[in-house]
Backbone of each chain as ProteinMPNN parsed JSONL, in Angstrom:
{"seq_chain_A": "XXXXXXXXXXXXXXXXXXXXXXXXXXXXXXXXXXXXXXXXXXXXXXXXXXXXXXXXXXXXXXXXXXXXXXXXXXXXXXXXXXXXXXXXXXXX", "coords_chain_A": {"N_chain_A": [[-49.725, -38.955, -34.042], [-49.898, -40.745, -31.46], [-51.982, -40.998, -29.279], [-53.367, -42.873, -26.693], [-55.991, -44.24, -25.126], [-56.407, -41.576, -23.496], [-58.437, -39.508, -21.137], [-59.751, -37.538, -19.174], [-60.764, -35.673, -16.358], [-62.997, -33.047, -14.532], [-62.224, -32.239, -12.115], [-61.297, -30.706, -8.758], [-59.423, -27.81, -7.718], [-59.841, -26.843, -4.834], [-60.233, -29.04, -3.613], [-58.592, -30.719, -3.987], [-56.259, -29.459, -3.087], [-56.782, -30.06, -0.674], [-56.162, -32.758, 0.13], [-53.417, -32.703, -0.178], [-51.693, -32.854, 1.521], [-50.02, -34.689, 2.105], [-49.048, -35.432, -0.025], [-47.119, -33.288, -0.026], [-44.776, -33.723, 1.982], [-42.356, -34.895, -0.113], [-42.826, -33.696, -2.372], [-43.252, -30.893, -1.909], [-44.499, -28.169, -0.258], [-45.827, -26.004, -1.989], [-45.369, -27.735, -4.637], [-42.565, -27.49, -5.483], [-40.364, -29.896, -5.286], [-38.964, -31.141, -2.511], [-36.032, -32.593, -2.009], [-33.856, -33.231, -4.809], [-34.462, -35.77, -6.685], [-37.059, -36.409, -6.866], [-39.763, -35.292, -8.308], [-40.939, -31.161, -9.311], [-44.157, -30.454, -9.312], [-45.447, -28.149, -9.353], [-47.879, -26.389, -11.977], [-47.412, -28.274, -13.631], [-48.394, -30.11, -16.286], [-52.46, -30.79, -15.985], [-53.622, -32.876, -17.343], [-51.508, -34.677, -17.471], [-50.043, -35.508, -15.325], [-52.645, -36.691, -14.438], [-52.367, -39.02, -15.625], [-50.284, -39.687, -15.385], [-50.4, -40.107, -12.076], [-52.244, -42.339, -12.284], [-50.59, -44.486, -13.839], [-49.292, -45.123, -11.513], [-50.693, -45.848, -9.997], [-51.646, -48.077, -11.034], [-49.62, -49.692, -10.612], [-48.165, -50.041, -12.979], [-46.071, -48.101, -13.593], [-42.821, -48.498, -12.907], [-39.099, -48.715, -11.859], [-37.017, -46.208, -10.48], [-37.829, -44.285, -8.64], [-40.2, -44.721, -8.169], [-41.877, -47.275, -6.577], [-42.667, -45.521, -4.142], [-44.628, -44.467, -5.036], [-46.165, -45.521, -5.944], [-47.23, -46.68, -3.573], [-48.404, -44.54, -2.393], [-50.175, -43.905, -4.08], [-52.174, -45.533, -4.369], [-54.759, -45.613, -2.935], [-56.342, -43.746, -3.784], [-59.132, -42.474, -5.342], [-60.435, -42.006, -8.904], [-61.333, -39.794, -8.59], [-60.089, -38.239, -6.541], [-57.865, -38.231, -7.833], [-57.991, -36.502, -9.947], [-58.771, -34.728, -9.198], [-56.354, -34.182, -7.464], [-54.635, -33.421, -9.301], [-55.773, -31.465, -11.079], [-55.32, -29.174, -8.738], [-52.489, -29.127, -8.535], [-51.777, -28.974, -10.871], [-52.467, -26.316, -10.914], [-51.212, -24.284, -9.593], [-48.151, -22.313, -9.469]], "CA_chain_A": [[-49.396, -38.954, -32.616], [-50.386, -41.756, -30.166], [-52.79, -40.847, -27.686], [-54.129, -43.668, -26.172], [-57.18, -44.257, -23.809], [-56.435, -39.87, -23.026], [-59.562, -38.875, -20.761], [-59.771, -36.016, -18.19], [-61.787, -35.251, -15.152], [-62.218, -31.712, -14.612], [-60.685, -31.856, -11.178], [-61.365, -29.33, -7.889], [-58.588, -27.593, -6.841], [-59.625, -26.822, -3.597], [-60.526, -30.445, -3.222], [-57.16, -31.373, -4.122], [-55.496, -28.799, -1.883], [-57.082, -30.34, 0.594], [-55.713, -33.843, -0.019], [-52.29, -32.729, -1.018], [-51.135, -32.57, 2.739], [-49.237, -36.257, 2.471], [-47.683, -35.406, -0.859], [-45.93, -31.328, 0.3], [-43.416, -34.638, 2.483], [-41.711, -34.949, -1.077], [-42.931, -32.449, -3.254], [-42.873, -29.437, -1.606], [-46.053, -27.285, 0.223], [-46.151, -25.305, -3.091], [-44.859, -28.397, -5.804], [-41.674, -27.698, -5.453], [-39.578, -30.783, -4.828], [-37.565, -30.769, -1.251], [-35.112, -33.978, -2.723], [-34.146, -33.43, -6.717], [-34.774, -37.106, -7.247], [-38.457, -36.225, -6.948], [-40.356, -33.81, -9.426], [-41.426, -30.647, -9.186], [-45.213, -30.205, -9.903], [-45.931, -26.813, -9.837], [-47.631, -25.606, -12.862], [-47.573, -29.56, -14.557], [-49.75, -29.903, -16.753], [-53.281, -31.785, -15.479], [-53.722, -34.704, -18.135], [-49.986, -35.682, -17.471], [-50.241, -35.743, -13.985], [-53.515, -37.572, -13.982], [-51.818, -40.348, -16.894], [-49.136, -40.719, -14.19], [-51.266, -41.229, -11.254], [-53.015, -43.835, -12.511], [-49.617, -46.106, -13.809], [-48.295, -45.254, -10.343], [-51.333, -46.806, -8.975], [-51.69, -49.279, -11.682], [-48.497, -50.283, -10.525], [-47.622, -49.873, -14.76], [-44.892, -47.232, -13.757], [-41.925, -49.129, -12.006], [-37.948, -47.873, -11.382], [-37.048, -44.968, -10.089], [-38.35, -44.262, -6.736], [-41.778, -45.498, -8.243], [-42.513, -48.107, -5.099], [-43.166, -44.802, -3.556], [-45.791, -43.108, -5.686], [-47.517, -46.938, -6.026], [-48.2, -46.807, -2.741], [-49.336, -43.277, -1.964], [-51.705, -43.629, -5.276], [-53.034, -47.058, -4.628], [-55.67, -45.19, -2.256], [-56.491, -42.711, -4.581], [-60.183, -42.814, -5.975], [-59.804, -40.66, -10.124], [-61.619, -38.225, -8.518], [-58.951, -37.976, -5.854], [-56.129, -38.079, -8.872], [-58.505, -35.454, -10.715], [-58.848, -32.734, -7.867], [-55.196, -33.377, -7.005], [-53.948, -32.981, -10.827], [-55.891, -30.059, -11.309], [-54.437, -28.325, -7.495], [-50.95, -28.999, -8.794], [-51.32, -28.069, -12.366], [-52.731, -24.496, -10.885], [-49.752, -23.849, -8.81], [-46.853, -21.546, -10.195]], "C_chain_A": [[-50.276, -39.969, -31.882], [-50.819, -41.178, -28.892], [-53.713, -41.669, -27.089], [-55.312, -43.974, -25.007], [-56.965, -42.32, -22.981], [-57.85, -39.426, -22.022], [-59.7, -38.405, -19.266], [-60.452, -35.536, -17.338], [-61.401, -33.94, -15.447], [-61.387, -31.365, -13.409], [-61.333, -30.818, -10.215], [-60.471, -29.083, -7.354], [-58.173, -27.632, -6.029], [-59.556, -28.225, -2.955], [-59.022, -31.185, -3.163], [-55.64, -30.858, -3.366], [-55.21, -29.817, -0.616], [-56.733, -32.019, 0.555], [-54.221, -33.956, -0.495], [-50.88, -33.029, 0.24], [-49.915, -33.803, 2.758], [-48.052, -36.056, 1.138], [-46.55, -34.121, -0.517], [-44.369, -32.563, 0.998], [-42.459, -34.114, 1.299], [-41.799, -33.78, -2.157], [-43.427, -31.344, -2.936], [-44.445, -28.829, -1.25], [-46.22, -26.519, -1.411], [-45.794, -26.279, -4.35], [-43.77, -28.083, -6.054], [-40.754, -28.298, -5.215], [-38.506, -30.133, -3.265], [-36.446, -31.417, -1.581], [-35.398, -33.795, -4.327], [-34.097, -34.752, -7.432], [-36.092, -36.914, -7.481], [-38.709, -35.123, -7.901], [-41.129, -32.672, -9.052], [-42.851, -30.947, -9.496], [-45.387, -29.519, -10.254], [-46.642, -26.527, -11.323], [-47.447, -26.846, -14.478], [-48.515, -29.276, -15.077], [-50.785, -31.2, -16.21], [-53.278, -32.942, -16.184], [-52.843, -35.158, -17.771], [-50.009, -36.23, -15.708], [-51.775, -37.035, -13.646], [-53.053, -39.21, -14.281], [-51.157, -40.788, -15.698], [-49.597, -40.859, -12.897], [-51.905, -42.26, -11.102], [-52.338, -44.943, -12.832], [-48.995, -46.233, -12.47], [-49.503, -46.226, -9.653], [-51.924, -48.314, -9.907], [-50.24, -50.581, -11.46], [-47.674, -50.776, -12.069], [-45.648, -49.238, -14.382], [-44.197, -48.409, -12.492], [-40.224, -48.132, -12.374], [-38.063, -46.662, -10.945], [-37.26, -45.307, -8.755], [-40.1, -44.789, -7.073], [-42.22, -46.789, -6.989], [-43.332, -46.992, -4.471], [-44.001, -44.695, -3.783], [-46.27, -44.465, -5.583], [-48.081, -46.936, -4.557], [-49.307, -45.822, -2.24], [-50.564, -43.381, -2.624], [-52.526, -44.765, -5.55], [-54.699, -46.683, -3.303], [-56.383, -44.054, -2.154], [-57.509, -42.803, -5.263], [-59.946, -41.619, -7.827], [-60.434, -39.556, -9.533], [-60.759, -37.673, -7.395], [-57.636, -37.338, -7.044], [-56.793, -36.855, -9.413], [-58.507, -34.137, -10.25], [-57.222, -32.812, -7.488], [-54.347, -32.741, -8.246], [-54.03, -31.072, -11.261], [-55.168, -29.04, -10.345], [-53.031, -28.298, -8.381], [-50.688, -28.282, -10.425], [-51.706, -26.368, -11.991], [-51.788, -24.208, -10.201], [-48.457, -23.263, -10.189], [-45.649, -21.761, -9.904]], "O_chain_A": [[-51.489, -39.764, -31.844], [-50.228, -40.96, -27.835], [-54.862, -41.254, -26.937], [-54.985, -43.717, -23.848], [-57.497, -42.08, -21.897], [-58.412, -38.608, -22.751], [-59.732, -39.204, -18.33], [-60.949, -34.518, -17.819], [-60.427, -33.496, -16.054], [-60.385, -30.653, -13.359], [-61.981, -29.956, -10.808], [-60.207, -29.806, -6.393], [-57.041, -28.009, -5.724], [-58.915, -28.479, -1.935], [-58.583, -32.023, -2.375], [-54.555, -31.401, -3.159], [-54.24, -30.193, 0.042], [-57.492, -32.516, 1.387], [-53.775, -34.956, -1.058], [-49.69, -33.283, 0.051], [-48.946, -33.668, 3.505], [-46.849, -36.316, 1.117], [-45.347, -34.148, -0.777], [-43.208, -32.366, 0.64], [-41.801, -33.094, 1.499], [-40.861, -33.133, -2.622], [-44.114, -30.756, -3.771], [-45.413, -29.069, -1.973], [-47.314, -26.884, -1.841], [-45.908, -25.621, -5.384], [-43.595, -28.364, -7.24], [-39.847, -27.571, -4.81], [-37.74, -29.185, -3.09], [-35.507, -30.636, -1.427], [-36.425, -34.006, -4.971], [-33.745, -34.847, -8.608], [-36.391, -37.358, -8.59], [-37.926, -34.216, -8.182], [-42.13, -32.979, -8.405], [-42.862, -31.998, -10.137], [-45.608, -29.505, -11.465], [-45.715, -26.392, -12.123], [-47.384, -26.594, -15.681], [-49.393, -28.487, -14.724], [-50.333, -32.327, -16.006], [-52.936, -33.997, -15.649], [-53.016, -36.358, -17.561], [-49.981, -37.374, -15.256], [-51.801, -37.95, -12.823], [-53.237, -40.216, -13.595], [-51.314, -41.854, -15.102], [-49.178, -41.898, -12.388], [-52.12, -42.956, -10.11], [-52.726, -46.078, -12.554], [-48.285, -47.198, -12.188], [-49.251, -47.177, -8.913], [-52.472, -49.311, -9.437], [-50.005, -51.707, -11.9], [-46.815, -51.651, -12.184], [-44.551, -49.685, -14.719], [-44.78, -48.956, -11.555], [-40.219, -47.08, -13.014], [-39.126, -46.044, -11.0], [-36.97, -46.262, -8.034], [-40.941, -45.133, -6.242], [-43.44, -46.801, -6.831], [-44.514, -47.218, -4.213], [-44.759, -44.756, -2.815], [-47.166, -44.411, -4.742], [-49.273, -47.167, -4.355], [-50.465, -46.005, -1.865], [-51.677, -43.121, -2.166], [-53.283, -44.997, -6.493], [-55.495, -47.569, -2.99], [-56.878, -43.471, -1.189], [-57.151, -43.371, -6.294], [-59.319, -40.561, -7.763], [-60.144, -38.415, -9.895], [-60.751, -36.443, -7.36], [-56.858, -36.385, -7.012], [-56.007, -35.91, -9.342], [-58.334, -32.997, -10.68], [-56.671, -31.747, -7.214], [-53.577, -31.784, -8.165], [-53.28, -30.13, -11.517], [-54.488, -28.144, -10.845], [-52.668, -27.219, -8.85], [-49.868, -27.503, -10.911], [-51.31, -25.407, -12.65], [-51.518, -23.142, -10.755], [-48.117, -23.685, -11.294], [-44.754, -21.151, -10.489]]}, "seq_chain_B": "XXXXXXXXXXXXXXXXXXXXXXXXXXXXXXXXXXXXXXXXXXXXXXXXXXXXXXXXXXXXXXXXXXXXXXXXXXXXXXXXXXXXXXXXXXXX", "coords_chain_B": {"N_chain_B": [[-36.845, -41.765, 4.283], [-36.825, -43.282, 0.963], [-34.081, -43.81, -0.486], [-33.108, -45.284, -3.142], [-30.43, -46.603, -4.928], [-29.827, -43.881, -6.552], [-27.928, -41.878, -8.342], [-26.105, -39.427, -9.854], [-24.853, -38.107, -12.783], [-22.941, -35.557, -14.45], [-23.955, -33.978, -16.17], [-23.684, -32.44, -19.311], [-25.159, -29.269, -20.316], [-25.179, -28.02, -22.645], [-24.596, -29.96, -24.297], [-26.489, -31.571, -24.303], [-28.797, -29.932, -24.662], [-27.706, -29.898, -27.718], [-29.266, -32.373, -28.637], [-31.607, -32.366, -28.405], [-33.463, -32.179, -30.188], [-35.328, -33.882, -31.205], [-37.147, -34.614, -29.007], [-38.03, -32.352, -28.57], [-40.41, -32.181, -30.28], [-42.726, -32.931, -28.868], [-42.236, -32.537, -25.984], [-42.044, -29.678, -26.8], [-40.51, -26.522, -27.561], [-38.528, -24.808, -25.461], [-39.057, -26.442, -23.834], [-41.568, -27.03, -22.976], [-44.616, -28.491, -22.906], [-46.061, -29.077, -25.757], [-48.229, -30.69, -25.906], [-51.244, -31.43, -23.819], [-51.271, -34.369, -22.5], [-48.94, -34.402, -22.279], [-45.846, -33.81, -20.406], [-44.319, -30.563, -19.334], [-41.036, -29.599, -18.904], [-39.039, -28.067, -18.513], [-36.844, -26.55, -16.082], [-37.522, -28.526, -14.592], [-36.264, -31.385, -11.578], [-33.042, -32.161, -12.359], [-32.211, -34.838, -11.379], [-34.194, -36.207, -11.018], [-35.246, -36.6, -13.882], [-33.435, -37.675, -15.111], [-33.599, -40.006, -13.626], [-35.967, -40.566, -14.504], [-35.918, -41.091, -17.238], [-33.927, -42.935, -18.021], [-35.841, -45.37, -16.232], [-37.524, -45.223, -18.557], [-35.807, -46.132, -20.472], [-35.126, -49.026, -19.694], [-37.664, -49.846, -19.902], [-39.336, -50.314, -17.856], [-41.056, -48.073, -17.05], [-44.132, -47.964, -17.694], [-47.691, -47.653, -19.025], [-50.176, -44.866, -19.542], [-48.361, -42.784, -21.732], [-45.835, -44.051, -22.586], [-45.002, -46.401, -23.998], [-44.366, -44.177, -25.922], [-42.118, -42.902, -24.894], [-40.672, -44.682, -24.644], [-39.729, -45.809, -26.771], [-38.309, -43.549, -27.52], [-35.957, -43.651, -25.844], [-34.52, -45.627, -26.115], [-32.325, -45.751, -27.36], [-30.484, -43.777, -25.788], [-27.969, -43.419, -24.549], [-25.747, -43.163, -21.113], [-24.739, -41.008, -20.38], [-25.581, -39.572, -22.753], [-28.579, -39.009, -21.776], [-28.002, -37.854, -18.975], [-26.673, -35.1, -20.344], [-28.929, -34.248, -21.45], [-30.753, -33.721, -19.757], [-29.468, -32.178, -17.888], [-29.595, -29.88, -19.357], [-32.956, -29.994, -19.75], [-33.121, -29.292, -17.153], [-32.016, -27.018, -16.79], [-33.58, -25.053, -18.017], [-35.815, -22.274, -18.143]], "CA_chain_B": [[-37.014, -41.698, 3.156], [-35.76, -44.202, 0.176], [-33.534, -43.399, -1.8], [-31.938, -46.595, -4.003], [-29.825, -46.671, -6.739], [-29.422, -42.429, -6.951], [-26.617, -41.072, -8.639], [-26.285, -38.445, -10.891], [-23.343, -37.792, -13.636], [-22.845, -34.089, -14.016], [-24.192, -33.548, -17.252], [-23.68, -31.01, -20.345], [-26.213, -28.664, -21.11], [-25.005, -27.72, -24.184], [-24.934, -31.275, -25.382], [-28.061, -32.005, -24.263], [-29.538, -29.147, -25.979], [-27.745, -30.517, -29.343], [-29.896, -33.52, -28.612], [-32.794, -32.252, -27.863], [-34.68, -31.993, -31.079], [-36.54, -35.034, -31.275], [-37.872, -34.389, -27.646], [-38.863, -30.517, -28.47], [-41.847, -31.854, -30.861], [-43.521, -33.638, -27.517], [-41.888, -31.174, -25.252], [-41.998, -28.294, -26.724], [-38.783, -25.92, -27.901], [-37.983, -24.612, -24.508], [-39.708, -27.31, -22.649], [-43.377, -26.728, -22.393], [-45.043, -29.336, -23.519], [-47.115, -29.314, -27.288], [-49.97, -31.423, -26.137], [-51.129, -31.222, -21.849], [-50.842, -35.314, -21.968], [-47.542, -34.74, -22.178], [-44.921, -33.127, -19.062], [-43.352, -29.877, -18.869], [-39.943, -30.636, -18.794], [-38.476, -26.774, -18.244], [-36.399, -26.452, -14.676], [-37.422, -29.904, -13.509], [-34.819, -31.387, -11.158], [-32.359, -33.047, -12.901], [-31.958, -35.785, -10.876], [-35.667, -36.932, -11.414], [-34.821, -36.294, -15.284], [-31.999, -38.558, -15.413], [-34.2, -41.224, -13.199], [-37.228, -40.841, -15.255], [-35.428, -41.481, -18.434], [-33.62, -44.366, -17.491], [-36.824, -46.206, -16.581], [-38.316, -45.854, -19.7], [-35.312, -46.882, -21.369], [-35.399, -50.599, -19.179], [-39.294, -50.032, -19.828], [-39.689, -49.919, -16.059], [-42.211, -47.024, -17.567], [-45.034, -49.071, -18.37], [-48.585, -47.167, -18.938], [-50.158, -43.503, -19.951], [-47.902, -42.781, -23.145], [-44.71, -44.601, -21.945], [-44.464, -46.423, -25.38], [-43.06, -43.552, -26.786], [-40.362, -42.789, -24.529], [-39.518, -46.131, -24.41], [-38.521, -45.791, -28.257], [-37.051, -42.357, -27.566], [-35.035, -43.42, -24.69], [-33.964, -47.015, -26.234], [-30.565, -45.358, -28.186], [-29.697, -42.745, -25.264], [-26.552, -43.472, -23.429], [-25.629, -42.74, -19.772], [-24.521, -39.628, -21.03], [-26.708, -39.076, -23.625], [-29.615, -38.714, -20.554], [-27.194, -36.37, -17.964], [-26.873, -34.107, -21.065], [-30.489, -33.819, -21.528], [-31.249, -33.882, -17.891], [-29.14, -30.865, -17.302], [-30.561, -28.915, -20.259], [-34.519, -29.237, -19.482], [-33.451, -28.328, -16.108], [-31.426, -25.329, -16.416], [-34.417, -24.005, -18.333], [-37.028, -21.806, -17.005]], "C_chain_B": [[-35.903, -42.825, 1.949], [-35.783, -43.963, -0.949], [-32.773, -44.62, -2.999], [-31.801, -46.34, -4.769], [-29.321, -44.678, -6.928], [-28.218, -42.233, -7.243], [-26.795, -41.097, -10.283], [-25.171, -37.869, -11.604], [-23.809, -36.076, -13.787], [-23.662, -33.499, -15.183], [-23.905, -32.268, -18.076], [-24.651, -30.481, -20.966], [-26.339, -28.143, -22.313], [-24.995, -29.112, -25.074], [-26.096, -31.635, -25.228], [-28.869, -31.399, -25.171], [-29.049, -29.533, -27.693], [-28.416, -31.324, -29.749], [-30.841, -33.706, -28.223], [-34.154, -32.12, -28.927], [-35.369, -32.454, -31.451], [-37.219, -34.399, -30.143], [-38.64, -32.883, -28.246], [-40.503, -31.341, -29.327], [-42.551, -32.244, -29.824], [-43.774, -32.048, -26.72], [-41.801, -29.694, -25.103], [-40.281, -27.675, -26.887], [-37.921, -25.837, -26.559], [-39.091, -25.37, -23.376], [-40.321, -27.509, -22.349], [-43.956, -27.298, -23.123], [-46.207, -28.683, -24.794], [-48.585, -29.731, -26.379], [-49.843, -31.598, -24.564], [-50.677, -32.78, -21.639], [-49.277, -35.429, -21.661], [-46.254, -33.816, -21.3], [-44.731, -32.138, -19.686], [-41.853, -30.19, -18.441], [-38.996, -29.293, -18.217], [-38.158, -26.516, -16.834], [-37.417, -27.683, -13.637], [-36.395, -30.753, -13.169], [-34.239, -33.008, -12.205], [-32.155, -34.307, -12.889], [-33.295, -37.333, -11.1], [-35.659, -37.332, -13.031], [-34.306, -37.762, -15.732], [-33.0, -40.415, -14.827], [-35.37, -41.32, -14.304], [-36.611, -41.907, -16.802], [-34.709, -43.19, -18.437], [-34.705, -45.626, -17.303], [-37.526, -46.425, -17.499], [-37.476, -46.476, -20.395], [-35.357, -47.914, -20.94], [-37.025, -50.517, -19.348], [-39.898, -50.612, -18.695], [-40.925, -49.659, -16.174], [-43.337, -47.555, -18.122], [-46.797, -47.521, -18.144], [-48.944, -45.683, -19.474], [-49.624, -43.375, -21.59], [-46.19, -42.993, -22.932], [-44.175, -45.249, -22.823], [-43.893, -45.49, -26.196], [-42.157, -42.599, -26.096], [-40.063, -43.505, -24.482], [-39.408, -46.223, -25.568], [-37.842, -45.117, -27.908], [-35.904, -42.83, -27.06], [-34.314, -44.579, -25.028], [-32.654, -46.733, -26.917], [-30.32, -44.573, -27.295], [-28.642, -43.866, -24.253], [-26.728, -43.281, -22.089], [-25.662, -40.608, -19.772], [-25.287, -38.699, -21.872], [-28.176, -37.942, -22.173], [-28.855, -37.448, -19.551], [-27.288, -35.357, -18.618], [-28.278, -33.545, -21.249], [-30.823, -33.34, -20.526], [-31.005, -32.776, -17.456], [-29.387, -29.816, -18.48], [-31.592, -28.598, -20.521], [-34.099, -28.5, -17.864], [-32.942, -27.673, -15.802], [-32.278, -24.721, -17.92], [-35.801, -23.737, -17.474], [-38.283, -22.016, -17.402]], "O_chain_B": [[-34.698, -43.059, 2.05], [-36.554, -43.872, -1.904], [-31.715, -44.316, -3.549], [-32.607, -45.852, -5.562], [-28.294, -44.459, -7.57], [-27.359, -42.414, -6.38], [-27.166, -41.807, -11.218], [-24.487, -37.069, -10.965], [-24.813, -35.551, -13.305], [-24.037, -32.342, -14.993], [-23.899, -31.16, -17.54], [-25.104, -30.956, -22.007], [-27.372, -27.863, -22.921], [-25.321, -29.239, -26.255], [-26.74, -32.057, -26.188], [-29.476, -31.893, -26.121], [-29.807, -29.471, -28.661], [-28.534, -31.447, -30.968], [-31.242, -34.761, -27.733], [-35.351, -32.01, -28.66], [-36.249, -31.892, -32.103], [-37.984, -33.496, -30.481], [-39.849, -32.658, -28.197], [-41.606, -31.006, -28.897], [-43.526, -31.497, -29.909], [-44.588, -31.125, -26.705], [-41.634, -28.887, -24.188], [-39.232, -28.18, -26.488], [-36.897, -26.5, -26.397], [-39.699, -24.9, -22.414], [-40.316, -28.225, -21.348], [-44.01, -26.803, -24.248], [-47.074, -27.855, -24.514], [-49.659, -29.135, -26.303], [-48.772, -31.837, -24.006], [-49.809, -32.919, -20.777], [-48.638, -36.265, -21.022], [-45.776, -32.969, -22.054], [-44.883, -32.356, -20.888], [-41.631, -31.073, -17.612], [-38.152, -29.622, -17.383], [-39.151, -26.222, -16.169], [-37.817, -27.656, -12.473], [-35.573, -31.05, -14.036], [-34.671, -34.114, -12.532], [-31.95, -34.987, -13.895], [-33.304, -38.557, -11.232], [-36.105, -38.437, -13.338], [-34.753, -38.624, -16.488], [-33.018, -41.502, -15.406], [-35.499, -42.387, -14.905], [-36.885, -43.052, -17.16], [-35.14, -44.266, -18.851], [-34.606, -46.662, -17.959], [-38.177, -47.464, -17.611], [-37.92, -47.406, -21.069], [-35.817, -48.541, -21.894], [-37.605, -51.398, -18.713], [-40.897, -51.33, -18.709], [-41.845, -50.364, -15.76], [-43.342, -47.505, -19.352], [-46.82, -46.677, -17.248], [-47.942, -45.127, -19.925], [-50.309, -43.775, -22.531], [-45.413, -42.061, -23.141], [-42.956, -45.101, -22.916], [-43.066, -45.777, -27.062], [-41.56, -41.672, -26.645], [-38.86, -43.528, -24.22], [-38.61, -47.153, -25.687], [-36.673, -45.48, -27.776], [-34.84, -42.568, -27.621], [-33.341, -44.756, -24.295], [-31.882, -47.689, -26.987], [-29.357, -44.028, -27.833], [-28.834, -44.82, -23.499], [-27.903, -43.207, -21.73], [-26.268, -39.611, -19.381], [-25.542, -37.501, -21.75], [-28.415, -36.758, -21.935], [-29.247, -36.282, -19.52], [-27.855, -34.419, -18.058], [-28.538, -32.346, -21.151], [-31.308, -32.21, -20.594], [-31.814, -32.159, -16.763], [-29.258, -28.661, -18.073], [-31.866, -27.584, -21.162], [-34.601, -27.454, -17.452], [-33.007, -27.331, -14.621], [-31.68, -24.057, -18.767], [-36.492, -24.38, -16.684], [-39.222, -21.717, -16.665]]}, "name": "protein", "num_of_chains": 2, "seq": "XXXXXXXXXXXXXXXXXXXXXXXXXXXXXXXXXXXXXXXXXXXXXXXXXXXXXXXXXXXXXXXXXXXXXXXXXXXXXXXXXXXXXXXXXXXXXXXXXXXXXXXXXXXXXXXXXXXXXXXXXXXXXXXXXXXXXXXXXXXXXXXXXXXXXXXXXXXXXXXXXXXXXXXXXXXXXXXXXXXXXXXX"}
């Protein structure tokens, strides 16, 4: 299995609560998508979520609605992506 | 909000699920990912599904572990993807 460059902050929830206010627009006060073009979170798991914050702000990830997420996550420090990964992966 | 390019074929969840057994070792049987780098795929919206997939097959998907959906996704169809699409996300 290919797991390349893989490595994991641990992430503060509350920290990431508290920075989540800009994403609930699209993905929902609880990670629930409002528009099913967008993805739930809820309950993601953290590494995956962090992997894909970082090509969204690497500007790596493109189609889709990706313009979006490049910009939201281009002002995103990892410990921003780390506390919001973890918030969303604890959500049900 | 921008939306470009959206649209979504209706898909078969029963074909999808015939065509789902490469994906389960990543993903997991009923959708829950094997290893955390890698999504949850279980009642996420379809529509995101169908977009996600698509970009890795044009390798849009660049970064994280995006090389290997962009093999997976390089033989699926239009169809192929709707079927899938509507079989992780009419599970719970």
């Amino acid at each position: 299995m290919l797991l390349p460059g893989v490595s994991v902050a641990a992430g503060d929830p509350d920290k990431g609560k508290a920075k989540a206010g800009v994403c609930a627009a699209c993905h929902g006060k609880n990670g629930v998508a409002m528009v099913p073009i967008y993805p739930n979170l809820a309950g993601q798991n953290q590494a995956y979520l962090e992997s894909s914050l970082k090509a969204y702000r690497a500007k790596q990830r493109q189609g889709g609605q990706a313009v979006v997420m490049q910009a939201q996550a281009a002002s995103l420090s990892d410990e921003d992506i780390a506390n919001l990964s973890a918030y969303y992966s604890s959500l049900q």
